[in-house]
N, C-alpha and C positions, 0 to 999 in steps of 0.2 A: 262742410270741410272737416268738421271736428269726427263725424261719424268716419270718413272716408278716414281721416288719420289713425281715428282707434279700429280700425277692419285692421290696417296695414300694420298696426301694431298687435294683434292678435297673431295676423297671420305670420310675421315675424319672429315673434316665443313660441310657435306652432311647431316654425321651421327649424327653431333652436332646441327644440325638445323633441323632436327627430332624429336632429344628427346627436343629439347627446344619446337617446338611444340607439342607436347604428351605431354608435362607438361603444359605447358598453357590451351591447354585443358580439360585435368585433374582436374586443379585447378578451372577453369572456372564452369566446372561440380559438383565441390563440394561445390563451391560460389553459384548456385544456386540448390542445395540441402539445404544449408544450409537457403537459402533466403525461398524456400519456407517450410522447415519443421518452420519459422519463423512463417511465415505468415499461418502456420496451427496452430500454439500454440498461439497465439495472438488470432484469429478466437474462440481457444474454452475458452480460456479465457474470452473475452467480452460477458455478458448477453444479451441476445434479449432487443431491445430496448422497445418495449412494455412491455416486465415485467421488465422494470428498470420505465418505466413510472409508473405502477401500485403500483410498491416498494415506491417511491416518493409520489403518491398520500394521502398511506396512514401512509406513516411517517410523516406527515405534519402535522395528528392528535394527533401526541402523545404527552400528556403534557411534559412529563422527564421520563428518562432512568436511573438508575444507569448503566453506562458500567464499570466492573472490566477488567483492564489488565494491562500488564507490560507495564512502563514507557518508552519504545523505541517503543513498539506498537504503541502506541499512539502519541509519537513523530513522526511516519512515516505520519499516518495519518493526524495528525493536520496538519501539515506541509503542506500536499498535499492541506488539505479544507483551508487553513484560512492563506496560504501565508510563515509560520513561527511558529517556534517552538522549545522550548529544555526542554529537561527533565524536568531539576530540577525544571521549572515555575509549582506553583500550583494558579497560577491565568494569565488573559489578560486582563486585564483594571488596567488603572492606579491608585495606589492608593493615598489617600491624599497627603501621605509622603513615597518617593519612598523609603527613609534611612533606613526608619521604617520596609521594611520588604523586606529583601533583594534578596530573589530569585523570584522577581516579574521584570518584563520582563522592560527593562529600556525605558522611553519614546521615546526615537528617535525610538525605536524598536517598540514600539506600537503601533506608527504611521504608520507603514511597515505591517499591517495585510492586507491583499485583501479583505478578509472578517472578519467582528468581530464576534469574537467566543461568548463575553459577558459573558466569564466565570469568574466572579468576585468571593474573596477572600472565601474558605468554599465549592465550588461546584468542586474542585479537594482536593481529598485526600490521600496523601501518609500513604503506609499501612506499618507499620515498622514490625521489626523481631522479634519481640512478638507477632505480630498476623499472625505470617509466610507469611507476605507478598513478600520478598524478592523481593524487584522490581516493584511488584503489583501497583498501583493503584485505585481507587474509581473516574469517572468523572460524572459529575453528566451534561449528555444532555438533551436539550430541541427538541420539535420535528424538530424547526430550524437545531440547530448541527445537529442532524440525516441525515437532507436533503442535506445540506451541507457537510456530509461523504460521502453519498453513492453518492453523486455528482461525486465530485472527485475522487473518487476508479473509477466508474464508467467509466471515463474518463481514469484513469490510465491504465486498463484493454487495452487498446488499444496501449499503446507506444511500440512504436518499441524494446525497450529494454525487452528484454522474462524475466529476471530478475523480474521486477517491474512490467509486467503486470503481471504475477501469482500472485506476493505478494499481486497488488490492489487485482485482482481477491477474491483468498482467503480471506483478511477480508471485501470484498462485500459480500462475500455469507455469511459470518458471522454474519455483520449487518443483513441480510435479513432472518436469518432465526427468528431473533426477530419480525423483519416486517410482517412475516407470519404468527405469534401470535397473532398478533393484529384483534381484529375484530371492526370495524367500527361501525356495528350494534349494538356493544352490549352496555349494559346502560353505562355513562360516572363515569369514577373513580373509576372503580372498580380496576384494574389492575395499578393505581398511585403507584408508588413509585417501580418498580419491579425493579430486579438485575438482569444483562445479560453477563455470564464472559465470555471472551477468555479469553481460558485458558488450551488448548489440552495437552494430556498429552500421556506415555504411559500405555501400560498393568502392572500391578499392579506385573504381576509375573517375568517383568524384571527388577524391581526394587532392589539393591542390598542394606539392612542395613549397 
């Protein structure tokens, strides 16, 4: 009796040391399923570098931008180019008298940009709910900022995190389809002052009154 109970018990840690390997390997298999459908979404998120070069080249011509979009958009973004960022700032550089206008980003903080934006008092504009901005904003880039956006998206388009590279992804392509506006050759000034929204929406006919 005792032999038959220790067979039944051998073969029972047998069977347990089985499915504990079948599950490790299981799991292993789907860790690198998982690793490379990663590393394929990351892949078609990042632009060829030559046409992020060529995006660059000729963002660097452009006097200013009006960019419209909501105020977390842009929050992602600043934040990626320029170190730091929160919504409610409609300016980066300090002003005379910090008292004086109160959602401008506090000196210790201003000191904390990687790169300066330059965006001083007037070239952000919050768009209120009389002109159905709802969030909206008006920034007003130099072709600096521009270069400095698609930098960093750029960049972003690459992290590991599939989350954040789509999102750089996405508003790189966005930027760039401005970029792809732009023509070099043509006389200077003509196209000063243009407005570029994000601002994707849906089809009109699922919109419910």
């Amino acid at each position: 009796m005792f032999k038959t109970w220790r067979e039944e018990y051998r073969a029972n840690q047998a069977l347990k040391r089985q499915i504990e390997q079948e599950r490790w390997e299981q799991e292993k298999r789907w860790r690198e399923e998982d690793r490379t459908a990663r590393q394929k979404a990351i892949a078609e998120n990042a632009p060829a570098l030559a046409a992020h070069n060529e995006h660059m080249r000729t963002a660097t011509g452009v006097s200013y931008l009006t960019l419209v979009c909501h105020e977390d958009t842009w929050t992602f973004m600043a934040a990626r180019a320029f170190g730091q960022w929160k919504p409610a700032w409609t300016q980066s550089t300090r002003p005379p008298n910090i008292a004086r206008i109160p959602n401008a980003p506090e000196w210790q903080e201003a000191t904390q940009f990687t790169v300066d934006p330059n965006l001083p008092d007037g070239r952000i504009k919050k768009l209120g709910p009389v002109s159905g901005g709802n969030g909206l904003q008006q920034v007003l880039l130099s072709g600096h900022n521009l270069t400095q956006l698609l930098s960093a998206l750029y960049e972003g388009t690459k992290e590991d995190d599939t989350a954040a590279s789509a999102r750089c992804s996405r508003l790189y392509n966005k930027l760039v389809e401005f970029v792809e506006l732009v023509d070099p050759d043509a006389e200077a000034g003509q196209t000063t002052g243009v407005t570029f929204r994000i601002d994707d929406s849906v089809d009109a006919a699922y919109v419910t009154q």
